[in-house]
C-alpha positions as a printed NumPy array, in Angstrom:
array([[ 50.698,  88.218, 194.978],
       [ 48.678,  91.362, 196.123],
       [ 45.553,  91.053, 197.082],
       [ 44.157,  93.486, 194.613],
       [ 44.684,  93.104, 190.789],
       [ 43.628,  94.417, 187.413],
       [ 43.335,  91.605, 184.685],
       [ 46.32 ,  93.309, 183.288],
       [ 48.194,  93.204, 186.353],
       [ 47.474,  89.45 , 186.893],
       [ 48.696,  88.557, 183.291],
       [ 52.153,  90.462, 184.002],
       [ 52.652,  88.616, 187.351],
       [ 51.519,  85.217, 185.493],
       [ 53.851,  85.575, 182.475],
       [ 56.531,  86.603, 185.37 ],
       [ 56.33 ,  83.982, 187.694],
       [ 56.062,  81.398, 184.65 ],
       [ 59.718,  82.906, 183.713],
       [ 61.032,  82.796, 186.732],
       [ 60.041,  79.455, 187.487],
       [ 57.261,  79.73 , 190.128],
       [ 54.865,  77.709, 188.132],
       [ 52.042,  77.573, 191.052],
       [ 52.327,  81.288, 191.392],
       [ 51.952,  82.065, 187.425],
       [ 49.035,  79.616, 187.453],
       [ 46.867,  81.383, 190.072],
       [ 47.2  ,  84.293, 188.131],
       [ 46.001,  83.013, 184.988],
       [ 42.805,  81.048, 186.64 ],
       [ 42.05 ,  84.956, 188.005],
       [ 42.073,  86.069, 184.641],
       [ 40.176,  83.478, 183.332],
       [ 37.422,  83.198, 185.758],
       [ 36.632,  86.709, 184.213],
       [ 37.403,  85.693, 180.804],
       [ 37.451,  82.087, 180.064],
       [ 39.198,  82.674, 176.589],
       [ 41.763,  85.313, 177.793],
       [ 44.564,  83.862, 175.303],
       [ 47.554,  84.904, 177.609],
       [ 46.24 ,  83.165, 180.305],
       [ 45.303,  79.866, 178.135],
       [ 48.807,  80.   , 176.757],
       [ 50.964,  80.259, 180.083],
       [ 48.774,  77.629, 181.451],
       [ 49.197,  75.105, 178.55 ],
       [ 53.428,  76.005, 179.193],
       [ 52.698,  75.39 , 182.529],
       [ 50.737,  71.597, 181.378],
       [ 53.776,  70.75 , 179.011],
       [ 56.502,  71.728, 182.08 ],
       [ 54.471,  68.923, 184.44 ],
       [ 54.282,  66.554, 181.148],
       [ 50.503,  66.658, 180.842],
       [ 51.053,  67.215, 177.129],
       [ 47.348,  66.5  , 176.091],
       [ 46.17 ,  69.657, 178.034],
       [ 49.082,  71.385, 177.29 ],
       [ 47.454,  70.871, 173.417],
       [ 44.612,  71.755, 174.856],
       [ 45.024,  75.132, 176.211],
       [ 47.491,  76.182, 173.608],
       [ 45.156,  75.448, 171.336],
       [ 42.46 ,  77.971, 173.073],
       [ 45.178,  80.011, 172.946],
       [ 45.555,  80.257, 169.323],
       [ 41.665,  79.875, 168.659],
       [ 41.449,  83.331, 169.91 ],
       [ 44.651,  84.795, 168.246],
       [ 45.483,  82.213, 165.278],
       [ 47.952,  84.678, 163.615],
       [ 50.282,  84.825, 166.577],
       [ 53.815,  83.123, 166.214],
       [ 54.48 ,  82.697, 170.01 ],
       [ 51.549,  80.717, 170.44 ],
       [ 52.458,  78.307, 167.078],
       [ 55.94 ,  78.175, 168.624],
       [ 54.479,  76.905, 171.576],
       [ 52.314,  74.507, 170.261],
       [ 54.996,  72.786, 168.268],
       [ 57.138,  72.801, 171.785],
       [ 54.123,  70.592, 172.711],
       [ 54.095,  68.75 , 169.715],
       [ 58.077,  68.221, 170.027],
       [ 57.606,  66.433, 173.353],
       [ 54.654,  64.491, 172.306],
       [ 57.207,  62.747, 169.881],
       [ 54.854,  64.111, 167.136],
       [ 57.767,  65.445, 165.14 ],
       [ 56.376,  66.133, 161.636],
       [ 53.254,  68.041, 163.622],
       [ 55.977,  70.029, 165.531],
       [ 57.606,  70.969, 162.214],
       [ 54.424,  71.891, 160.799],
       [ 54.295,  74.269, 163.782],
       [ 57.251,  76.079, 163.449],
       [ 57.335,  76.476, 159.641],
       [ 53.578,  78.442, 160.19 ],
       [ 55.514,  80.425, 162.991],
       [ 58.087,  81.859, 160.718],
       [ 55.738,  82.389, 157.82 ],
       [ 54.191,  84.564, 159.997],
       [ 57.598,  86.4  , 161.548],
       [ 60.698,  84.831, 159.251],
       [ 63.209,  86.065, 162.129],
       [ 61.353,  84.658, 165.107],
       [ 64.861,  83.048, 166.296],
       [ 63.269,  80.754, 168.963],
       [ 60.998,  79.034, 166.491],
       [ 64.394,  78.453, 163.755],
       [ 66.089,  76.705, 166.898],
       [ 63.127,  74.659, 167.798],
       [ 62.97 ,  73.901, 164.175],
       [ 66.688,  72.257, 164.451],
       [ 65.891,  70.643, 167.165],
       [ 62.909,  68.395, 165.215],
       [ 64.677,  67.981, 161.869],
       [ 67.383,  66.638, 164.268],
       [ 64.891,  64.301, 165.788],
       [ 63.262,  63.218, 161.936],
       [ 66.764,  62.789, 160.56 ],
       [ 67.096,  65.327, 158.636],
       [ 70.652,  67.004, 159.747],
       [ 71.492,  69.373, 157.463],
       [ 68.387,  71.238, 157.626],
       [ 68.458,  71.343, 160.945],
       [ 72.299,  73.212, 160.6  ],
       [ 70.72 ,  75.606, 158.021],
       [ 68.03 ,  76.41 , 160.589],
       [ 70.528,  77.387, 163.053],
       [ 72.807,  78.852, 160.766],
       [ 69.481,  81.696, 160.151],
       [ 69.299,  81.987, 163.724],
       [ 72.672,  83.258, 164.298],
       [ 72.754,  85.352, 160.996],
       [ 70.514,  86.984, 162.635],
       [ 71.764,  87.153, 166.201],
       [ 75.153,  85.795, 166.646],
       [ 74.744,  85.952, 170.189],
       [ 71.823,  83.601, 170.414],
       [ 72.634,  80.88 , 173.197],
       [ 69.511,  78.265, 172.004],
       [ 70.755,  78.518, 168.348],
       [ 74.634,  77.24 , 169.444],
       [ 73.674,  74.516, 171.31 ],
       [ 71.239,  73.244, 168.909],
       [ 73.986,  73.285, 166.452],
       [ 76.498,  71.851, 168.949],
       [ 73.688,  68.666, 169.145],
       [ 73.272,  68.377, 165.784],
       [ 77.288,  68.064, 164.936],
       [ 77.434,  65.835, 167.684],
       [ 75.201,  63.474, 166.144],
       [ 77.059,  63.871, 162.695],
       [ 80.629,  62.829, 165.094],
       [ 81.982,  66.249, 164.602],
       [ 82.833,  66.496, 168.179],
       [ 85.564,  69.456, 168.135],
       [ 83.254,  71.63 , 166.385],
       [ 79.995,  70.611, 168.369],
       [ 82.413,  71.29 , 171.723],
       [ 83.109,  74.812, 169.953],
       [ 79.656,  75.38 , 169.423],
       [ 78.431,  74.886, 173.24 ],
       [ 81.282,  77.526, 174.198],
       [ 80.109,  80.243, 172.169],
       [ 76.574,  79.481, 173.63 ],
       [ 78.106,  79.974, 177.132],
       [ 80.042,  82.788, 176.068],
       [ 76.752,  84.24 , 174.96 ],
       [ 74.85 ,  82.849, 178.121],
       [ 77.149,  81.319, 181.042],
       [ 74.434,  79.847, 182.939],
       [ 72.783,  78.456, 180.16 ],
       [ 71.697,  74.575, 181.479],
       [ 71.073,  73.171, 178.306],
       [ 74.842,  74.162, 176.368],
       [ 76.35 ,  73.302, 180.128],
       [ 75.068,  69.796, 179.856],
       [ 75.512,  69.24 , 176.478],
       [ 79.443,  70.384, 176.481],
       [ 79.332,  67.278, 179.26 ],
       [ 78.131,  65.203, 176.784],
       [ 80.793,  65.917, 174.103],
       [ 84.   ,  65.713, 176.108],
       [ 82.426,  62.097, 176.809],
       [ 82.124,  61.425, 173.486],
       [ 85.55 ,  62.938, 172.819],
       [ 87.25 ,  60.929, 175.682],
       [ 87.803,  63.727, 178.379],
       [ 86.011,  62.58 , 180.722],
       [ 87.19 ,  64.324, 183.889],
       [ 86.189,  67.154, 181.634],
       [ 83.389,  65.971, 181.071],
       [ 82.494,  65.306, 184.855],
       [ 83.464,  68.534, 186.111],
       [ 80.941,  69.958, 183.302],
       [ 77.681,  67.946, 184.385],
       [ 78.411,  69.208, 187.854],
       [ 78.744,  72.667, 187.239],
       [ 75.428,  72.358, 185.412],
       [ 73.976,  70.668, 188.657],
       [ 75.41 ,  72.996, 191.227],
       [ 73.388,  75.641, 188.766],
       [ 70.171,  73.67 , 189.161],
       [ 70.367,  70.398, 190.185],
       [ 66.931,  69.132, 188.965],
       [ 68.131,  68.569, 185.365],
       [ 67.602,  65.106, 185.435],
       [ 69.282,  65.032, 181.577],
       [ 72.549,  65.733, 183.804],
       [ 72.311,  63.531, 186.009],
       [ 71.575,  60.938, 183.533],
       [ 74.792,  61.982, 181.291],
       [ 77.046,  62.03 , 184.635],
       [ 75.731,  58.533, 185.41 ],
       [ 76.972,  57.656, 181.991],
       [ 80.651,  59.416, 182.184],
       [ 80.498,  57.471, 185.96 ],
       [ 80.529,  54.286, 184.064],
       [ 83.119,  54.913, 181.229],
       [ 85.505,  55.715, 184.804],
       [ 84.315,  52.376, 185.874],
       [ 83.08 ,  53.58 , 189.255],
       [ 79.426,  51.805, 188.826],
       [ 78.179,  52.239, 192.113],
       [ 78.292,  56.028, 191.252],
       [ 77.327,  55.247, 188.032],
       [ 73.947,  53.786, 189.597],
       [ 73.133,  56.475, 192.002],
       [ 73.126,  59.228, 188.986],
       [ 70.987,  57.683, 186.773],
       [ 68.678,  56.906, 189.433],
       [ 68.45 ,  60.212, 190.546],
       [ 67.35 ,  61.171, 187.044],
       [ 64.692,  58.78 , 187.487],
       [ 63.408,  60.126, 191.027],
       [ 63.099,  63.169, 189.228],
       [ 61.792,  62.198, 185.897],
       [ 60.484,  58.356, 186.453],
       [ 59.488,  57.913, 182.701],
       [ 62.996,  59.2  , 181.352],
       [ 63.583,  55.707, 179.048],
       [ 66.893,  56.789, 178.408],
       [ 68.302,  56.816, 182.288],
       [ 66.217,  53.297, 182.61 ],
       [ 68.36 ,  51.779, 179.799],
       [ 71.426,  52.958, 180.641],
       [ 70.558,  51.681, 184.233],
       [ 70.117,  48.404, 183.035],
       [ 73.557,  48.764, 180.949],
       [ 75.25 ,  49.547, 184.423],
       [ 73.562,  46.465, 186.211],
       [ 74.474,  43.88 , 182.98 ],
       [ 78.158,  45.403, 182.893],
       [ 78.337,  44.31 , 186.809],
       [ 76.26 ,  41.231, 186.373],
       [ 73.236,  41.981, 188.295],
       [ 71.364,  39.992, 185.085],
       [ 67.866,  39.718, 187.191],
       [ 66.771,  43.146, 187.128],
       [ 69.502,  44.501, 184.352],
       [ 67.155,  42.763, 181.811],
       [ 63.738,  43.763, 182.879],
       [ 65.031,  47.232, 182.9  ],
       [ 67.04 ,  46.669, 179.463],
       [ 63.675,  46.792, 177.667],
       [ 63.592,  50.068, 178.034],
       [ 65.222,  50.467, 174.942],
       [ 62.739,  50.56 , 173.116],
       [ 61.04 ,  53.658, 174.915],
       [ 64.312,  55.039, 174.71 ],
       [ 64.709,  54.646, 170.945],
       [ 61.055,  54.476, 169.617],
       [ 62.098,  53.845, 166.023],
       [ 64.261,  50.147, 166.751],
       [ 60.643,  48.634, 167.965],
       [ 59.339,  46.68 , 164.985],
       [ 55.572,  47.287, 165.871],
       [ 54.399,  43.688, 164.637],
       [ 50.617,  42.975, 165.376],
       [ 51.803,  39.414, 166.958],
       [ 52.868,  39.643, 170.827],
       [ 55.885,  39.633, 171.94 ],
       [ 57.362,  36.577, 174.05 ],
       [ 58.769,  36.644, 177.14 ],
       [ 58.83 ,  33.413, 178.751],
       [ 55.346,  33.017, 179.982],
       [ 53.249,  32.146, 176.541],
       [ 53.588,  28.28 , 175.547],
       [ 55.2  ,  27.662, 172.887],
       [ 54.262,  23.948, 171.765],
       [ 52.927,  23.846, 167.897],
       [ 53.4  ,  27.377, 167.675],
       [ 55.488,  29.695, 165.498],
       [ 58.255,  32.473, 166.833],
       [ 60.057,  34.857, 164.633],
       [ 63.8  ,  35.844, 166.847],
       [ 65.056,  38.945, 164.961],
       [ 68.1  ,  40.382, 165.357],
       [ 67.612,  44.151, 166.741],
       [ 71.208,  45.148, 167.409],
       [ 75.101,  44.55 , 166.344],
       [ 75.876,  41.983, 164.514],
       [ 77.828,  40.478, 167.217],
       [ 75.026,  41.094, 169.641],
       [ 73.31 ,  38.593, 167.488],
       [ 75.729,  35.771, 167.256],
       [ 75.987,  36.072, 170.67 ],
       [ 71.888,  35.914, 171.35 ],
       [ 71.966,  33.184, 168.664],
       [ 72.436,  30.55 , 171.592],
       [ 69.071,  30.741, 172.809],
       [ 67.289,  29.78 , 169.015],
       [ 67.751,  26.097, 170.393],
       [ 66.097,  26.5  , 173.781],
       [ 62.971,  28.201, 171.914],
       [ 63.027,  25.253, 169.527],
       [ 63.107,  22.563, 172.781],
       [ 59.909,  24.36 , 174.222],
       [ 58.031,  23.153, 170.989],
       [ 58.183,  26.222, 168.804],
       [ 59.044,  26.468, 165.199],
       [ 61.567,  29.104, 165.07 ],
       [ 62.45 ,  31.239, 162.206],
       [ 65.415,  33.513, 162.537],
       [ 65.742,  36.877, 160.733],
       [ 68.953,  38.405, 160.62 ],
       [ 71.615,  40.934, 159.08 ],
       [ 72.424,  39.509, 155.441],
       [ 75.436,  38.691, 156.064],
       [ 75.29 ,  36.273, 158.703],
       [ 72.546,  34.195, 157.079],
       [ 74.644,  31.562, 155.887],
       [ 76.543,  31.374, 159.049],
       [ 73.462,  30.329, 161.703],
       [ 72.289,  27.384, 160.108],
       [ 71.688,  24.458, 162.214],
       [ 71.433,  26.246, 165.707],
       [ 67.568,  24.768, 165.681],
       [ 65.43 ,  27.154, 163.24 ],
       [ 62.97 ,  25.986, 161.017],
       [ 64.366,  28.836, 158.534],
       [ 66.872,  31.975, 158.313],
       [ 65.815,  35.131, 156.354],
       [ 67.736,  38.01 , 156.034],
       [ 66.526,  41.793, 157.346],
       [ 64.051,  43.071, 154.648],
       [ 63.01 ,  39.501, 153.218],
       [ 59.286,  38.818, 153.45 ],
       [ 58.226,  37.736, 156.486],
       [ 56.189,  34.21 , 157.252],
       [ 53.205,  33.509, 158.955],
       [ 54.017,  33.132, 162.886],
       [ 52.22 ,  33.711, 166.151],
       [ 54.945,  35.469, 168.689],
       [ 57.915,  37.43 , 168.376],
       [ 61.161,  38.155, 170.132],
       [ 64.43 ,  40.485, 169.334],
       [ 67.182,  38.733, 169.848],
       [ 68.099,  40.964, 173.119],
       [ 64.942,  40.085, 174.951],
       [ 65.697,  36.567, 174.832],
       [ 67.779,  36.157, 177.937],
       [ 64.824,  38.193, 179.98 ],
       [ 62.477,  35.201, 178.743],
       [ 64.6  ,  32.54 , 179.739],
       [ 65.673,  34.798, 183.126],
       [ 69.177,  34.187, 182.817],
       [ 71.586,  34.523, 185.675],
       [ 74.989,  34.557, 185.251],
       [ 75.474,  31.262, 186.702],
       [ 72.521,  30.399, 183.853],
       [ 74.252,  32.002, 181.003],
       [ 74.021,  28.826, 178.29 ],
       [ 77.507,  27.837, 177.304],
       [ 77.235,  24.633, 175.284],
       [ 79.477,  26.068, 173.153],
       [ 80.313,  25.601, 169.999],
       [ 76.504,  26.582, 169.187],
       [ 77.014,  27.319, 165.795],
       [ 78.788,  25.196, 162.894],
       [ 80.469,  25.58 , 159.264],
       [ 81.16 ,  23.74 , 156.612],
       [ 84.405,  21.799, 156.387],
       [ 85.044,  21.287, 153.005],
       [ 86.334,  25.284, 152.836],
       [ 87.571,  25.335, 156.171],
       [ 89.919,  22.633, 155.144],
       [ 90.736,  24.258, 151.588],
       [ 91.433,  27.302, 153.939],
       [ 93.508,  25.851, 156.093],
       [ 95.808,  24.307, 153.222],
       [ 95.825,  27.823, 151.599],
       [ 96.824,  29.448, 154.407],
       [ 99.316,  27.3  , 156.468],
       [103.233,  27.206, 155.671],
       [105.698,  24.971, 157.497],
       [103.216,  23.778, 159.794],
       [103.031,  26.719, 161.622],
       [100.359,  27.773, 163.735],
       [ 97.411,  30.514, 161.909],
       [ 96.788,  33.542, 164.209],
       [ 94.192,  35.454, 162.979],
       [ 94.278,  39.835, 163.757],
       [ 91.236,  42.583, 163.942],
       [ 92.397,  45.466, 165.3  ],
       [ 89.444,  47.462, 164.624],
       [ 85.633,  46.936, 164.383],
       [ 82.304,  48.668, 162.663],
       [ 83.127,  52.218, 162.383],
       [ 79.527,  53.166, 162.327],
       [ 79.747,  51.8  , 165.824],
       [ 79.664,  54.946, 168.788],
       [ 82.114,  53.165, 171.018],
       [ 84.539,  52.33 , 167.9  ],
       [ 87.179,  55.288, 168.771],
       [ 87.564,  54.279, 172.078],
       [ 87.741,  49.965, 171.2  ],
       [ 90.265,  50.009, 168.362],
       [ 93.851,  50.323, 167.637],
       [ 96.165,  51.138, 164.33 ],
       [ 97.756,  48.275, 162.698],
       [101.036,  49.641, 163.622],
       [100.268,  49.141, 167.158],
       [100.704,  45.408, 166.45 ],
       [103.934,  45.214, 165.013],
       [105.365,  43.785, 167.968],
       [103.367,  40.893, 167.777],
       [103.915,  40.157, 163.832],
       [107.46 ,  39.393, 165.519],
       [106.47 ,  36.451, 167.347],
       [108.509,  33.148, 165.914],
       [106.743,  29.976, 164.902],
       [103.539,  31.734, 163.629],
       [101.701,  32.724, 160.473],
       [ 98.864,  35.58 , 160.802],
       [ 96.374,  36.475, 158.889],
       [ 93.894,  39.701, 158.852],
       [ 90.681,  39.316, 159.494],
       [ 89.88 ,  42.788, 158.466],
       [ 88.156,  44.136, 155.541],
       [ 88.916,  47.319, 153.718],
       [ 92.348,  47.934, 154.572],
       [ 93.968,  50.867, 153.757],
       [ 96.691,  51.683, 151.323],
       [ 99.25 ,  51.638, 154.664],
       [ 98.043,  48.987, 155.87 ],
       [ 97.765,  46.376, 153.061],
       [101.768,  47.337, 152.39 ],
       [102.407,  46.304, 155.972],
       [100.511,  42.648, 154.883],
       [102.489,  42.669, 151.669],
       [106.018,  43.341, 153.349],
       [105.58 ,  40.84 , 155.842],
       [106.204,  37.264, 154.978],
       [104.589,  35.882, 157.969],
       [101.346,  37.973, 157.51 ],
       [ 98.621,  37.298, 154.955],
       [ 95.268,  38.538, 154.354],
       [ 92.707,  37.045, 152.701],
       [ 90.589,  39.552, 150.882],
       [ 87.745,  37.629, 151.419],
       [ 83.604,  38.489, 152.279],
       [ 82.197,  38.117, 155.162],
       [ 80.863,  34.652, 154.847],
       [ 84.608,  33.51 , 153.292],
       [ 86.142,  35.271, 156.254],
       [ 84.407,  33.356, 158.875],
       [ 84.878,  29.926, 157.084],
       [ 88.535,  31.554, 157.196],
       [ 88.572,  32.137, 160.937],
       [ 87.555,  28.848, 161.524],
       [ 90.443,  27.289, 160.167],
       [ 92.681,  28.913, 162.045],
       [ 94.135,  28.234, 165.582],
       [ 94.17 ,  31.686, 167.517],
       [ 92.069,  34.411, 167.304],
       [ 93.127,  37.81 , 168.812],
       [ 91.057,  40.549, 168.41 ],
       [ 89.182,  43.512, 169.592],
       [ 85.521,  43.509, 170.843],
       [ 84.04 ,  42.704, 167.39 ],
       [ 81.673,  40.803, 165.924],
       [ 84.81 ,  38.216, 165.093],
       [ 85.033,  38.033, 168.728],
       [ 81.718,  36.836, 168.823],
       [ 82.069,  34.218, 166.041],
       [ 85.   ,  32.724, 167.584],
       [ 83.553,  32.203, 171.012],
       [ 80.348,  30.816, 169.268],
       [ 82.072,  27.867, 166.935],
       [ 84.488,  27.18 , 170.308],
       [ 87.517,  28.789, 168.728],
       [ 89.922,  30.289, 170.995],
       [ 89.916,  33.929, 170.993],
       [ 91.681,  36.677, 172.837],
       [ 89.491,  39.702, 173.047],
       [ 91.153,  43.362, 173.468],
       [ 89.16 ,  45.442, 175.581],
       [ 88.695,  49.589, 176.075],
       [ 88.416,  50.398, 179.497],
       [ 84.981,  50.661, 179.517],
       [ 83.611,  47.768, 177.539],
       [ 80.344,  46.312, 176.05 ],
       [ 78.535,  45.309, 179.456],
       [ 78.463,  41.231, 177.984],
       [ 82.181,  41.113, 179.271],
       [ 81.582,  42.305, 182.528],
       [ 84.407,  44.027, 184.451],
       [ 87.799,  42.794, 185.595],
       [ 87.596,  39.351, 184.587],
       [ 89.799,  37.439, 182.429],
       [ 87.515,  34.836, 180.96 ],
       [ 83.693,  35.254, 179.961],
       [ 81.031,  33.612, 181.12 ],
       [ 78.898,  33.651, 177.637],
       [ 82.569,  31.851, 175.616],
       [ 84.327,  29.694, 177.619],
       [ 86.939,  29.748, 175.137],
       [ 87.297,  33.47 , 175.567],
       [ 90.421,  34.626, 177.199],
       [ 89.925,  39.065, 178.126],
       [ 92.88 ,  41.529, 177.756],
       [ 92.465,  44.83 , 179.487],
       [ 92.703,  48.271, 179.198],
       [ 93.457,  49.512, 183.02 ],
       [ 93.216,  53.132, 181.695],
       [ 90.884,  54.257, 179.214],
       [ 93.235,  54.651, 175.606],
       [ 96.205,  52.817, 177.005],
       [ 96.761,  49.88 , 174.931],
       [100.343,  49.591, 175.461],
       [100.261,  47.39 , 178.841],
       [ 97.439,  45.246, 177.015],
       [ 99.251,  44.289, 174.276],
       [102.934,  43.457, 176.264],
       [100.511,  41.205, 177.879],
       [ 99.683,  39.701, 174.835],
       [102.663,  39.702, 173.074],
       [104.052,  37.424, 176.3  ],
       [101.209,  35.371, 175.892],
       [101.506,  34.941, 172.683],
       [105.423,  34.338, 172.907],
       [104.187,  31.583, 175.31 ],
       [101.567,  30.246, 172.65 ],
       [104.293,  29.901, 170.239],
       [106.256,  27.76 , 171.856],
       [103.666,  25.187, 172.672],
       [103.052,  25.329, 168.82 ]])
C-alpha cells in the first residue's frame, strides 16, 4: 500500500483488496479512512464484509448497519446486510433485506439471487425459481443466478435439469467455485460419481480452501466405499471451518458405517446443528446417560425413518430398568406395533404431550447407553404382535403347506437414498420361479404393472393391507427378503428371518462387507459389490433361496 493516500485513494485500494481476497490489506485501508471519518460508510461496509468472511456475524451487523445509518437508501448495503442475516440463520430478516434492496433498484441481480437462496432455505421453492428466473431475464449470463437455480432443482430431485443449470453458470463463469462444487454435488446425487469426484477436485485445485468441497468429496469418498478417504475430506473441511455441522455429521456417518460407535455417536449429534429445524426445542433436558433416572419421567421420540425407530426401539426397555417411566412418541403408524417393549404409554407424532422431566430422540439413545459394537443389545425379538391375526394370516395366506416368502423391492420414495436402494419388480422374476414356495408382497401402492404381475402369478399374492395389517402379515410368514426398509427393520425386531438387499453404499447400521448384522441376529446381508448392480445380488439369492426351498 503506498505510503501516501487520499481518503479516496484508500477506499479504492480497500474495496480492491476486499475483491481480490486480501482481507488484511482492504481492512487497513478502511481503519485509515475511518480514523478520519468514523462514519465513512464505504469503509463501515467493507469492514462488516470483511466481519461476516471471518464469521463474526454480530459485528458484521454491526458495521453494516453504520453503513446504512449513513446511506439508508442504498441497495448494496441492504444486500449486504441480508448476506449477514442469511448466515446468521435469520432467514425471514434476510428476506426482509433483499425485498427493501429491490424496491429500491428492481434489477439489482445479486440481491434476486440472494433472495433464492433464502426462500430456498424457508421452504419456499418456487419463489425462489421465480427469483432466479428475473435474474436471468435480465442477464442470461449471470453465473450466481444458475447455480442458485441448479440448488434449488436439486432440492426439488430434478437432478438433470439442476446439472444443466450449473453448466450454463460455468459457461457463463468457468472458474466459478460455487456452480463447480455444486455440479459435484449433483452427479452424486445422480449416481456418477467418478464424475462427481473429478468435479470437487477441479473446484479444489481452483482454491482449495472451500471447505463445502471438501466436505461433498468426503461424501462421494464414502458412496465409493473408500472410508479412510472418506475421513480425511471431511476432516479437512473441519480444519478449515471447525463449526461446519454438516462435515461433523457426515463424519460421524463415516465412523458408524465402519463401526467406530465410540466417537461416531458423540459426533452424530451434530445433526441437529446441521439441520436446525429436526431439534424439538423442549424446555426439559435432554438425557444422555448421566441424569438418574429412578421415579422420573422420559419422553423417547422418534426423530428419523421409520425404520430408524424400530430399530432404536430396543433401548425403551433399558430406560425403563434404570427406574424411569417411559413414554414413547412415534410415527402413527407404528403405534400399535411397539407395545410392550417397556413404556408406560405410546402416542403418536402430533398427540399432546404428558408431563415428563427428560427427553431423548430415539438416535441419541445408543450415545447414552455408549454402545459398542460388541454392546449393541440383541435380545431379540424386542417387540411382539398379536397372534390371533397372525394366525388368521397365516391360514389366509398358506396353500399346500408351502412355505410364505414375503417381497419389498422398494422402500419410502421420499427417502434421498431410495434411487440408489431399490429395484423394479421385474427384477425379481427369477425368484417368483423358485418351487415349493408361496410369496407375498409386502408393498403398498403397486402399480398398474405390477399388481398384473401379482394377479398372473399363482404362487404370488398380495395382501392389500395397511401398515399395521401388513406387519401382523409379515409376521406370519417364514422368509422375509427385502431391501433396506423399514420391513427390514420389523423383521429383525420380532426375530423373523430376513434377507436384506443392499446398495453399495448402505445405511451406516449395516456396516460394510458383512453378511450378518450385529443389531438382528436373524439378519442375513446381500450385497451390491458395485454401486447399481443388482444382478450378482440377486443370483445369490435366488441360490439361496433355491437352497431354502428345499429344506421347506
Amino acid at each position: 500500500m503506498p505510503t501516501e493516500l487520499t481518503l479516496a485513494d484508500a477506499l479504492q485500494f480497500a474495496v480492491a483488496n476486499y475483491q481480490s481476497g486480501r482481507l488484511e490489506q482492504a481492512e487497513q485501508c478502511c481503519r485509515l479512512v475511518l480514523n478520519a471519518d468514523p462514519q465513512q460508510p464505504v469503509a463501515n461496509h467493507v469492514l462488516g464484509l470483511i466481519a461476516l468472511a471471518v464469521g463474526r456475524h454480530d459485528l458484521a451487523a454491526e458495521l453494516v448497519g453504520k453503513a446504512l445509518q449513513a446511506l439508508p437508501q442504498e441497495p448494496g448495503f441492504l444486500n449486504s446486510l441480508g448476506e449477514v442475516r442469511r448466515a446468521a440463520q435469520r432467514f425471514d430478516d434476510a428476506l426482509a433485506c433483499y425485498d427493501r434492496a429491490l424496491v429500491l433498484n428492481p434489477l439489482y441481480l445479486e440481491a434476486l439471487s440472494n433472495r433464492a437462496i433464502v426462500l430456498h432455505a424457508l421452504g419456499r421453492l418456487e419463489e425462489g425459481l421465480a427469483s432466479c428466473e428475473a435474474a436471468l431475464k435480465a442477464n442470461p449470463q449471470f453465473p450466481a443466478a444458475w447455480s442458485n437455480r441448479g440448488v434449488l432443482l436439486m432440492t426439488m430431485k430434478r437432478f438433470e435439469e439442476a446439472l444443466a443449470c450449473f453448466d450454463k453458470a460455468l459457461e457463463a463463469n468457468p472458474g466459478f467455485i460455487d456452480a463447480l462444487t455444486n455440479r459435484g454435488g449433483v452427479l452424486r446425487d445422480l449416481g456418477r460419481l467418478e464424475e462427481a469426484l473429478a468435479a470437487f477436485d477441479k473446484a479444489l485445485a481452483a482454491n482449495p480452501g472451500i471447505y463445502v468441497a471438501h466436505d461433498g468429496r468426503g461424501s462421494v469418498l464414502q458412496n465409493l466405499l473408500r472410508p479412510a478417504e472418506a475421513l480425511a475430506s471431511h476432516r479437512e473441511a473441519l480444519r478449515l471451518q471447525p463449526d461446519f455441522a454438516l462435515a461433523q455429521m457426515h463424519e460421524s456417518i463415516c465412523l458408524l458405517l465402519t463401526g467406530e460407535y465410540a466417537d461416531g455417536w458423540k459426533k452424530y449429534e451434530s445433526r441437529f446443528r446441521a439441520y436446525p429445524s429436526s431439534a424439538r426445542g423442549f424446555a426439559q433436558p435432554a438425557w444422555l446417560g448421566a441424569q438418574p433416572l429412578k421415579g422420573k419421567t422420559v419422553l423417547l421420540h422418534a426423530d428419523q425413518e421409520p425404520g430408524d425407530t424400530i430399530l432404536f426401539a430396543r433401548y425403551a426397555k433399558r430406560v425403563a430398568a434404570k427406574g424411569a417411566k417411559v413414554v414413547l412418541e412415534v410415527q402413527s403408524e407404528l403405534k400399535p406395533l411397539l407395545r410392550g417393549i417397556g413404556a408406560t404409554s405410546v402416542i403418536a407424532r402430533g398427540d399432546p404431550l404428558p408431563a415428563f422431566d427428560f427427553h431423548s430422540p430415539f438416535a441419541s439413545l445408543p450415545l447414552a447407553f455408549e454402545t459398542t459394537l460388541e454392546t449393541v443389545p440383541t435380545d431379540v425379538p424386542y417387540l411382539s404382535f398379536e397372534k390371533q391375526p397372525v394366525t388368521a394370516w397365516k391360514k389366509k395366506l398358506a396353500r399346500g403347506g408351502t412355505h410364505l416368502v414375503g417381497l419389498c423391492w422398494r422402500g419410502d420414495p421420499a427417502n434421498p437414498s431410495e434411487r440408489e436402494r431399490s429395484l423394479r419388480l421385474a427384477d425379481l422374476q427369477p425368484l417368483l420361479d423358485v418351487q415349493g414356495l408361496r410369496f407375498v408382497s409386502l408393498q403398498k401402492d403397486l402399480s398398474t404393472e405390477e399388481l398384473a404381475v401379482v394377479e398372473r402369478r399363482a404362487n404370488f399374492g398380495h395382501a392389500g393391507a395397511g401398515f399395521k395389517e401388513t406387519a401382523e402379515m409379515l409376521a406370519a410368514l417364514d422368509l422375509v427378503i427385502t431391501v433396506d426398509s423399514a420391513w427390514a427393520h420389523w423383521a429383525g425386531a420380532i426375530g423373523k428371518p430376513v434377507w436384506v438387499l443392499l446398495a453399495a453404499y448402505p445405511h451406516w447400521c449395516w456396516l460394510l462387507e458383512r453378511e450378518d448384522s450385529p443389531w438382528y441376529p436373524t439378519a442375513r446381508l446381500y450385497r451390491q459389490q458395485k454401486p447399481g448392480e443388482w444382478g450378482p445380488v440377486l443370483s445369490r439369492v435366488n441360490r439361496g433361496l433355491a437352497a431354502f426351498g428345499k429344506r421347506a
